[in-house]
N, C-alpha and C positions, 0 to 999 in steps of 0.2 A: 850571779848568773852571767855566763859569757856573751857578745853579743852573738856569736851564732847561737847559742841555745835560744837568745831572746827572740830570736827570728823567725827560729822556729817555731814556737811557742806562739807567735804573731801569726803564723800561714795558719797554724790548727786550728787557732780562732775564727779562721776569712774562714776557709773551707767550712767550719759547724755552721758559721752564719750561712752560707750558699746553701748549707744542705736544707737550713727549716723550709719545708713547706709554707707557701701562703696561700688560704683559701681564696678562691673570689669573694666570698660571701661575708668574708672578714674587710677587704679593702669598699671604699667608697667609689665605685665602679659608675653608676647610675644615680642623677638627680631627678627629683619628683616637683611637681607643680600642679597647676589645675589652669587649665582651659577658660574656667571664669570663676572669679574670686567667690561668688556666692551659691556656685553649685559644685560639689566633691565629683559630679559625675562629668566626662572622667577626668582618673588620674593622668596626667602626661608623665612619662618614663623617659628619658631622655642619657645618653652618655653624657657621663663625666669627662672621661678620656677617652682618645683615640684607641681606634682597632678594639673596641672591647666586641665581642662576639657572643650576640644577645643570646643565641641557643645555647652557648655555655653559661653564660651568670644566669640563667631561667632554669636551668638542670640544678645550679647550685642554690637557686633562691626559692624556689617552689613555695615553701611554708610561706614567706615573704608575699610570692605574690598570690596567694590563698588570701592572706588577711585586707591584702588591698583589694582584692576581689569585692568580699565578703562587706568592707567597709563603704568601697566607693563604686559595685557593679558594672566597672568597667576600667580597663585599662589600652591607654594608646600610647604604642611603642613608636617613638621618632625619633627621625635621626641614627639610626643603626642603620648600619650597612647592609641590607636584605633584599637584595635581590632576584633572587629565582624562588620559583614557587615550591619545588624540595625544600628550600632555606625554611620556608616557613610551615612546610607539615612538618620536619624537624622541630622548631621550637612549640608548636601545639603537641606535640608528642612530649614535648622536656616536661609542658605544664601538666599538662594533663593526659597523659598514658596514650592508648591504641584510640586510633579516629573510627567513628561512626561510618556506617553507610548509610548513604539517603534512602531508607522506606520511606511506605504509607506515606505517599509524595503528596501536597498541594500544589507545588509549582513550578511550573518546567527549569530544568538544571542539566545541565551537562557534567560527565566526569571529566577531570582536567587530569589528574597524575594519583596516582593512589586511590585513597578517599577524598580527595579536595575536589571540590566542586565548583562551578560558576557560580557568582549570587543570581537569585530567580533573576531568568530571562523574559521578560516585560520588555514592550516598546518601550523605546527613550521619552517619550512623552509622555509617560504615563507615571504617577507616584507609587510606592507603596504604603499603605499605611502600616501605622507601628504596631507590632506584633513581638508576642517571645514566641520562638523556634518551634514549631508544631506544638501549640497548646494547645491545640483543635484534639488533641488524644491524650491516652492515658502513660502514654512513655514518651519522653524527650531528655535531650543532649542536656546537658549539666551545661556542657564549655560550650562556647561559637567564638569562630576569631575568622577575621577578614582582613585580607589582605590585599592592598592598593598597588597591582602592576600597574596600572596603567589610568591617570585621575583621565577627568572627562574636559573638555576645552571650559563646558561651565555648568556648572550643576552637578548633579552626581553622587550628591552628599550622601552620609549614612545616620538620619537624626536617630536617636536614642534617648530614652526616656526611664524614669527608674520607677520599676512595679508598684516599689511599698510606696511611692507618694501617690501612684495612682487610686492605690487602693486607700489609703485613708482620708483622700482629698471628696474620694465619691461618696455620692449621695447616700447616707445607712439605709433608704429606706429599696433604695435600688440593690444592693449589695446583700440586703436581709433576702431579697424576691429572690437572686440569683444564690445565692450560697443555700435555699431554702431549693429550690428549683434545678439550677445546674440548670446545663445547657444541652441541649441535641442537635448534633450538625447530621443534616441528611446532604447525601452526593451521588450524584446520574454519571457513571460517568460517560460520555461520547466522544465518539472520533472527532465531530464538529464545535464541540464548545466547548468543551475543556480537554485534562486529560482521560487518555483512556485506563479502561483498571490493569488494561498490562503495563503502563507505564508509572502508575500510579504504587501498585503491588513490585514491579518488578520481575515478571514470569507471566507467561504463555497459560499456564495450567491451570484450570478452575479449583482442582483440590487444593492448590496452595495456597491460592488465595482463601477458600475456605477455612484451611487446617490456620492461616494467618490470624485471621476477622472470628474465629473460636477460642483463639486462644488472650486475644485482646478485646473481647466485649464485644464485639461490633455485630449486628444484625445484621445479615446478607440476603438480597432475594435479586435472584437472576431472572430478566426479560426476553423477552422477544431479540432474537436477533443478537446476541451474546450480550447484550447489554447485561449493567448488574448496578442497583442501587443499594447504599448501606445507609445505615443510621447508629450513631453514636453517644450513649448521653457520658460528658464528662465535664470535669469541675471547671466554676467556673472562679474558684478562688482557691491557693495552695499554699501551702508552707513549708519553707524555703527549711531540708532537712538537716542543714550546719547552723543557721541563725536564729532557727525557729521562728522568724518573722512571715506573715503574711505577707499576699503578693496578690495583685490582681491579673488572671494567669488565666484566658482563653483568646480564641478570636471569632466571639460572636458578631464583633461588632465588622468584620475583615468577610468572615462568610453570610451576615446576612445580604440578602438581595439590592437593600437598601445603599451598601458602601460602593455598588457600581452607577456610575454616572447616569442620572435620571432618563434620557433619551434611550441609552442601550436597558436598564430595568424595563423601561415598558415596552420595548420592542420584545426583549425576551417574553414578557406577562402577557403580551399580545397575540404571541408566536405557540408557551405551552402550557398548561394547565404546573397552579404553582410545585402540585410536587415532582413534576420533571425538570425544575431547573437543576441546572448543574452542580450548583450549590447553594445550600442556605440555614440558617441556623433560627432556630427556637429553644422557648424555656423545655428542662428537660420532661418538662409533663406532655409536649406537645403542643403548648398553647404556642398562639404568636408575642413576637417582644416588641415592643412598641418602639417606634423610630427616634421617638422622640427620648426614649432611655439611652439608644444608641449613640444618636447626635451628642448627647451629654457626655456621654463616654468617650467621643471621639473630641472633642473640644477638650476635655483635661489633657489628653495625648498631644493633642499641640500644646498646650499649657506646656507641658513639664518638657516639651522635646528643647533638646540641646542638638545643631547642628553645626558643624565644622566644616572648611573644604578639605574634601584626600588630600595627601601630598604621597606622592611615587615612595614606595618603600613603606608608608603607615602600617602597619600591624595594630590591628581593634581584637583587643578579648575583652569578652565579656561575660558574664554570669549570667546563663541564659535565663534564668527565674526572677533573679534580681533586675534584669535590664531588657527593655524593648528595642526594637531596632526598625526601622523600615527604608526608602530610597526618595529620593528626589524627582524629579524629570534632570534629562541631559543633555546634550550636547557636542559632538565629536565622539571621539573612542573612549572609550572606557572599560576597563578590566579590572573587577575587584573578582576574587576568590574566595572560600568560605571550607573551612574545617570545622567539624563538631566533636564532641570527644564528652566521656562520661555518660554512659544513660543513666536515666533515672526512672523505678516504674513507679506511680501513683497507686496507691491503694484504696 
């Protein structure tokens, strides 16, 4: 062979090599670790290399980040370069398809771009306790991801907790009552203490509201004065439809009257006879739940909670069935955002 043949022969080789394709999903893109060596919850996702652009390796990794899901109910993306709030309805979109609208609202939110919303607006001083995504009903979001524009000067946090240890930690004789019973959330709503059903429903019109609350269980009687209370009985334990694991999955312990700060309960109790508070929750027979089942409940929730501080750019997904989430009090500004994506309906 002459050496121009061999040279040639040399270019056709560079050029095949230029031509293969490399997947992202093939190269080592992203490192994993864990926040605390004795809890999987969560996984940290982290670049490997520079400029990697988390919306595309999350389009190419989907299955990938399914199984971490599935494994460790939550994942936080640090360290990527994410800054605007499209950046991140884009990769909640890569994970998990078309986002949610906020119905059958518990708690005041703002729309911010699309479907992404503000996390519930609560005074800064005030906590949230931990909860999965509307388990107070019969249909909820699969996915929640939260994203940290803006961390808080101090506090602020997003603790998070994992269902199934809630649920196998708790009492069986508690768990038999409730899983025997279920729960019934009743809701007033009013202009002055909470929200209203137009804000809540999302529409002006009574039939919608109705043709809504008929087509999802819900009992409706309309008041004096356009008022309208509903009452709901839904589960208070479910199984998780990829893993088949149980999950301890309502928020009795979040709507009963007892989780508001003792001074304001009895100013309320003092103010209206108990079935016009604005909300509150019992077993689904109707009876009352004893406070003291609550208090226990709410104590394993700090048990199992994991809290971290935001850092600007964090991305939180989580398996809403699989994992809890609630807020801290805070401090200075603060902007965290929230997508949800997947419904899921209860049977």
């Amino acid at each position: 062979m002459s050496n121009v043949e061999s040279k040639l022969t040399h270019s056709n080789q560079l050029k095949t090599i230029r031509r293969k394709a490399v997947k992202l999903s093939d190269a080592k893109l992203v490192k994993t670790d864990l926040l605390q060596a004795e809890k999987p919850l969560p996984l940290v996702v982290q670049p490997a290399l520079e400029d990697i652009k988390l919306v595309d390796w999350a389009a190419n990794n989907r299955e990938q980040i399914e199984k971490w899901l599935y494994q460790n109910g939550g994942i936080l993306f640090r360290n990527f370069d994410i800054k605007e709030i499209t950046e991140f309805e884009q990769l909640v979109k890569a994970i998990s398809g078309d986002l949610l609208d906020y119905s059958y609202r518990s708690t005041p939110r703002s729309q911010v771009s699309g479907k992404i919303y503000t996390s519930t607006e609560y005074p800064a001083d005030q906590s949230i306790p931990l909860h999965n995504e509307m388990a107070y009903s019969r249909s909820w979001p699969m996915k929640i991801g939260f994203f940290s524009v803006k961390s808080a000067e101090t506090g602020g946090e997003t603790p998070i907790a994992d269902s199934r240890k809630i649920f196998h930690r708790l009492n069986p004789k508690i768990k038999e009552k409730f899983i025997e019973k279920q729960i019934m959330y009743v809701r007033n709503y009013d202009t002055q203490l909470d929200l209203t059903w137009q804000n809540v429903f999302q529409t002006d019109k009574k039939l919608e509201v109705e043709n809504y609350c008929q087509k999802a269980g819900i009992e409706f009687e309309w008041k004096d004065n356009n008022y309208l209370r509903t009452r709901q009985v839904c589960q208070a334990v479910a199984t998780h439809p990829k893993t088949g694991e149980k999950v301890w999955f309502n928020q009795a312990h979040l709507f009963h009257v007892s989780s508001l700060e003792q001074e304001t309960s009895q100013i309320l109790l003092s103010a209206l006879p108990e079935e016009y508070l604005p909300r509150n929750a019992y077993y689904g027979d109707g009876s009352e739940i004893e406070k003291s089942v609550l208090d226990e409940i709410r104590e394993l929730y700090q048990q199992e909670s994991v809290i971290f501080p935001w850092q600007e750019g964090d991305v939180l997904m989580l398996d809403n069935m699989l994992t809890a989430h609630g807020r801290m009090p805070f401090s200075g500004l603060r902007k965290v955002v929230v997508g949800m994506a997947e419904p899921f309906f209860y049977s």
